[in-house]
C-alpha positions in Angstrom: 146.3 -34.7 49.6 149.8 -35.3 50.8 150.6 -37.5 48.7 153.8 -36.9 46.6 152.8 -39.5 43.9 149.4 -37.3 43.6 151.3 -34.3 43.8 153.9 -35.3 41.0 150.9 -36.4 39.0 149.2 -32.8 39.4 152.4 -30.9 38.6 152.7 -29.7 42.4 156.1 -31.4 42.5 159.2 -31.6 39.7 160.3 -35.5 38.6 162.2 -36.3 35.3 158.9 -37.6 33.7 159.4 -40.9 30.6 155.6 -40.8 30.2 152.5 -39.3 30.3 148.7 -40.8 29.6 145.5 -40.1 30.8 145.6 -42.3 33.6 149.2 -43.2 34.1 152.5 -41.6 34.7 156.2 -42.6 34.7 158.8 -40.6 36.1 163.0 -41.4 36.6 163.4 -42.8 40.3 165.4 -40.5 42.6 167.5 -43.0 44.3 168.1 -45.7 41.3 168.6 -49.2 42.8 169.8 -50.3 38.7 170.9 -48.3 35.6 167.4 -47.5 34.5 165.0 -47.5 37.1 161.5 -46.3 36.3 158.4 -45.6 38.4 155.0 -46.0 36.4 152.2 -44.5 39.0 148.8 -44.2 38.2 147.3 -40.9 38.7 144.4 -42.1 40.5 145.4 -42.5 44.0 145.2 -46.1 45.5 147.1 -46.7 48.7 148.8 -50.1 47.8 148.0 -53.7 45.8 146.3 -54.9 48.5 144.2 -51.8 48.2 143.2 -52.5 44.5 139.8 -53.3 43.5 137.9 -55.1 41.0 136.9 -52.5 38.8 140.7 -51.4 38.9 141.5 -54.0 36.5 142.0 -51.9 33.4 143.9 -49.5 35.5 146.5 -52.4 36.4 146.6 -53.4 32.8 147.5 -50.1 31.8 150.4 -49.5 34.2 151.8 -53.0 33.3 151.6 -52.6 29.4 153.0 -48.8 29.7 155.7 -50.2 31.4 156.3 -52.9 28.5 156.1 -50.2 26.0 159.0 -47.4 28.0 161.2 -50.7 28.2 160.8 -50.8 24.0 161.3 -47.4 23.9 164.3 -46.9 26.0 165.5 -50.2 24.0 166.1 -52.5 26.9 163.1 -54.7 26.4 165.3 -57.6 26.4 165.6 -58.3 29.6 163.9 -56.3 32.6 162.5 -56.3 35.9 158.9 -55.4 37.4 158.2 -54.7 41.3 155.1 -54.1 43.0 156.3 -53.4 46.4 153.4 -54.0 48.9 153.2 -52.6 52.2 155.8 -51.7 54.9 156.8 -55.8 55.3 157.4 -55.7 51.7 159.6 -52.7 50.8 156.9 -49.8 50.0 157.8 -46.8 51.5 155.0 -44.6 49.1 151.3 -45.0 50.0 150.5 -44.8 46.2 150.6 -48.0 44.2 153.0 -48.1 41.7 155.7 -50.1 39.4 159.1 -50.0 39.3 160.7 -50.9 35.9 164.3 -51.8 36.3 166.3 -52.4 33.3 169.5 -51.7 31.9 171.7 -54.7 33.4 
C-alpha cells in the first residue's frame, strides 16, 4: 500500500513516535501548525471519517481516549484541541483517518 500512515505504522518509514498500542499509533507532526502537535492514526487503514463504519466504533474510541491520555502525559491536558480533518474541502491532505492533538498554547 502507499500509504505513508500504513507505512509509518509498519515501520517502513521514520516518525518521532509518542505512542504505541495494538491498534493505534501517535507520532510528532512534521510541519507543527501549534507547539505540540500530535497525530494519533490507527493502524488499520481507513480512508477518512466519512469512510468509518459501524463496527469501527471501538477503534474511534480508542484513538480519542489515547489522545486524552498523551495530553496527560505530556501535561497539557488543561486545555487542548482535537481535529478530524475530512476530505479534500475540509483540510485532509492524508487518505488515512487520523487525529490531530494540538496543545501547548
Amino acid at each position: 500500500m502507499n500509504c505513508i500512515f500504513c507505512q509509518i505504522a509498519n515501520k517502513e518509514q521514520p516518525a518521532d513516535f509518542v505512542y504505541e498500542g495494538d491498534k493505534v499509533i501517535a507520532f510528532k507532526d512534521i510541519k507543527p501548525s501549534a507547539p505540540v502537535h500530535i497525530l494519533v492514526v490507527p493502524k488499520k487503514h481507513i480512508d477518512s471519517v466519512k469512510n468509518l463504519e459501524e463496527g469501527d466504533r471501538d477503534l474511534v474510541s480508542e484513538v480519542i481516549f489515547t489522545a486524552k491520555k498523551i495530553a496527560k502525559e505530556q501535561k497539557f491536558d488543561e486545555g487542548y484541541k482535537l481535529v478530524f480533518n475530512v476530505g479534500r474541502k475540509g483540510g485532509q491532505i492524508i487518505d488515512h483517518v487520523h487525529l490531530h492533538l494540538l496543545g501547548g498554547f
